[in-house]
N, C-alpha and C positions, 0 to 999 in steps of 0.2 A: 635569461635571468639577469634583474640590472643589479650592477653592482651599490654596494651599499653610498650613502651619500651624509649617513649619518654621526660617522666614526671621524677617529683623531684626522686621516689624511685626508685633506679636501680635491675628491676630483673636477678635475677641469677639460680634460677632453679623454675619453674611455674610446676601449672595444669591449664592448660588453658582450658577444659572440666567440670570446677566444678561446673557446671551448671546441669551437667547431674548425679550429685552424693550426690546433698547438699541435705542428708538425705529425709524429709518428703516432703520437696520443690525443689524437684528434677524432671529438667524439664518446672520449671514454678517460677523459683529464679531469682532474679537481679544481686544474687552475681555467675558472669561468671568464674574467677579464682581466685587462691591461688598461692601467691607465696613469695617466699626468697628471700631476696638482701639488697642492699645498702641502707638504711634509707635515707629518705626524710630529718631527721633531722641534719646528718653528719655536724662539723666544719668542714675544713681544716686540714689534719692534723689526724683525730680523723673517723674513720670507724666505724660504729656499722652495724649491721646484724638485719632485721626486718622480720616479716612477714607482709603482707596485703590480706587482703580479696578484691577482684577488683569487684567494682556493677555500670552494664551499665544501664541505664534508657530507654534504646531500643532507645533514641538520643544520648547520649550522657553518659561518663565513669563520675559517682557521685563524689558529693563529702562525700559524705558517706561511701566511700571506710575508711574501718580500718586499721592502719597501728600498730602492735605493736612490741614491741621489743623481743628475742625469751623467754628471761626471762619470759616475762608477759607470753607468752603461755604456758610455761610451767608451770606456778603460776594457769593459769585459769583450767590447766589439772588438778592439784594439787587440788582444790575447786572441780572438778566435779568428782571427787576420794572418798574425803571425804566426797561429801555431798551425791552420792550413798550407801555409805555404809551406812552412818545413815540414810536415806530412808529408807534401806532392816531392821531396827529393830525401825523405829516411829511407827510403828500400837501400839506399848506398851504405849504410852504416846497419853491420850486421845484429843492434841491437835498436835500431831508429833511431839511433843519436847518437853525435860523438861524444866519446865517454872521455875522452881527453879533455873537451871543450863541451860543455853540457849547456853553456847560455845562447838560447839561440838566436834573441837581439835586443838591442839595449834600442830603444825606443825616448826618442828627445823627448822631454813634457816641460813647462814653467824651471827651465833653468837646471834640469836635472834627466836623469833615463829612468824609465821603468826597464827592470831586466827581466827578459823576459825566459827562460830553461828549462831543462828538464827536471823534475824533483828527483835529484837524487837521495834524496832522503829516504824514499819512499825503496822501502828494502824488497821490494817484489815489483819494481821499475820494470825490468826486461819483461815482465810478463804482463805486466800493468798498458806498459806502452803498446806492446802489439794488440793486446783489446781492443785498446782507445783510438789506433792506427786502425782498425777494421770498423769500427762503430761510426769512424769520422768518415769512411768511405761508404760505409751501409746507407748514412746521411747526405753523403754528396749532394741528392738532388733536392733534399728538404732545403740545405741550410743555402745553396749553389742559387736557387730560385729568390730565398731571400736577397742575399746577399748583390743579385743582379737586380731590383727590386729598391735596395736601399745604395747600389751605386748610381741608378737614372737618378733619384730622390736628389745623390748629393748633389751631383754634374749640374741640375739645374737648380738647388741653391749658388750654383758658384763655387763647390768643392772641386 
């Protein structure tokens, strides 16, 4: 199914097959493509570059298709970097995290950190986090595969 070409975000380079690749939901996902282009949100004048995850409802293209800018993906790359790594060393911390020190890295950006922690906000954390602790390991070899995938990718841009 190709994704639409005729809406606010203009695409410019698609997977129109991501239905057949979206990890553990592959196959049986709503979300049909991925792609690059022209934001939805553009002035006049003012160009930004987005991605969108495109999700058909088997009538019709959602509106729950995500639209974000490359920054944020590379932000959200950035959190699942981090929070794999302190994954691979919470089994020390009897609750996955130190509850002392809940941030688990403050990440340099444009003159400032993103911090990056655990919510402790979130009043069912101890039992939240060891789901998310098993779900991240269920996924190991989904996200393990990308992730070596988009580190060849960077090595020969020059990352």
């Amino acid at each position: 199914m190709k994704i639409p070409t005729t809406l606010k975000h203009k695409p410019v380079v698609v997977i129109d097959n991501y239905e057949q690749v979206d990890g553990r939901l592959a196959g049986k996902t709503d979300a049909k493509g991925l792609s690059l282009g022209l934001a939805q949100w553009n002035d006049r004048g003012k160009v930004d570059i987005s991605a969108k995850v495109w999700r058909y409802t088997g009538e019709k293209w959602s509106r729950q298709s995500e639209e974000l800018p490359l920054h944020r993906v590379l932000d959200l790359s950035i959190l699942i970097c981090r929070s794999i790594a302190h994954f691979r060393e919470a089994y020390r911390y009897e609750n996955f995290y130190d509850e002392e020190n809940p941030v688990i890295d403050r990440v340099g950006l444009q003159g400032d950190a993103m911090t990056v922690a655990v919510c402790t906000d979130n009043d069912k954390i101890n039992e939240d986090i060891k789901l998310f602790s098993q779900a991240l390991s269920d996924d190991d070899e989904l996200i393990g595969e990308r992730l070596r995938t988009l580190s060849g990718m960077l090595k020969e841009l020059g990352y």
